[in-house]
N, C-alpha and C positions, 0 to 999 in steps of 0.2 A: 504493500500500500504506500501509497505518495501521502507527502504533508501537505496539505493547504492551509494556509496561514490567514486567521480572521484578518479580514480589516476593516476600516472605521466603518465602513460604508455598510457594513455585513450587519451591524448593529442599529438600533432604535436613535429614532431622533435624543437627542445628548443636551439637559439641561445644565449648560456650563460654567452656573453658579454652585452646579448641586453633583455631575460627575454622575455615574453609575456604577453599580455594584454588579458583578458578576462571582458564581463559585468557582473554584478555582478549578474546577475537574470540566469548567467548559468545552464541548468541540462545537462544530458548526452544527451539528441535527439537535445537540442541545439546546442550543437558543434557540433553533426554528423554533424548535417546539413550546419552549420558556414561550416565546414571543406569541405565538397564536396561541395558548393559552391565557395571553393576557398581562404576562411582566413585561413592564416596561423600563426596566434596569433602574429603578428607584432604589431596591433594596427592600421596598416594603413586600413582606410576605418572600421573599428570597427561597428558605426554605422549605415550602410548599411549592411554588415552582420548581424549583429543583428536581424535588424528590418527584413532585409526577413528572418531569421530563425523563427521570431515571427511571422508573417504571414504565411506561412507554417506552423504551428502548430495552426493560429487559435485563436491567440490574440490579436488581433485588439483592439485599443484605450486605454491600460491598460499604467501606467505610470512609468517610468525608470529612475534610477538615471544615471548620466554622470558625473563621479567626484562628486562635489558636488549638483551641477544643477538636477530639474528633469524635464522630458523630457516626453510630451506626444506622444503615437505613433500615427501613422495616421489612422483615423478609414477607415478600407475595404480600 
């Protein structure tokens, strides 16, 4: 498999007094899906988005950092 590397353009319009928050285990099917569920890289509700991008894709129980914290997902 090839890298393809996010870029700005790939991401949601960008409030540049306020920046976005993304998790750090981002790829590109990630955020589609982040994003047509409705984050809008605010940060609010972060982990919820997340966690259903990662079920939708079929990751069930694998472990995630939050800041410093790591954070197991819910299995199934």
């Amino acid at each position: 498999p090839t890298i393809e590397w996010l870029k700005p353009k790939d991401f949601p319009p960008i409030d540049w007094s306020k920046g976005q928050v993304w998790p750090l285990d981002i790829t590109r099917e990630k955020m589609e899906i982040m994003v047509e569920e409705g984050y809008d890289g605010s940060g609010k509700d972060l982990l919820h988005y997340s966690c259903l991008a990662d079920r939708k894709l079929g990751q069930y129980g694998k472990t995630i950092m939050l800041g410093t914290m790591p954070y197991k997902l819910p299995e199934g």
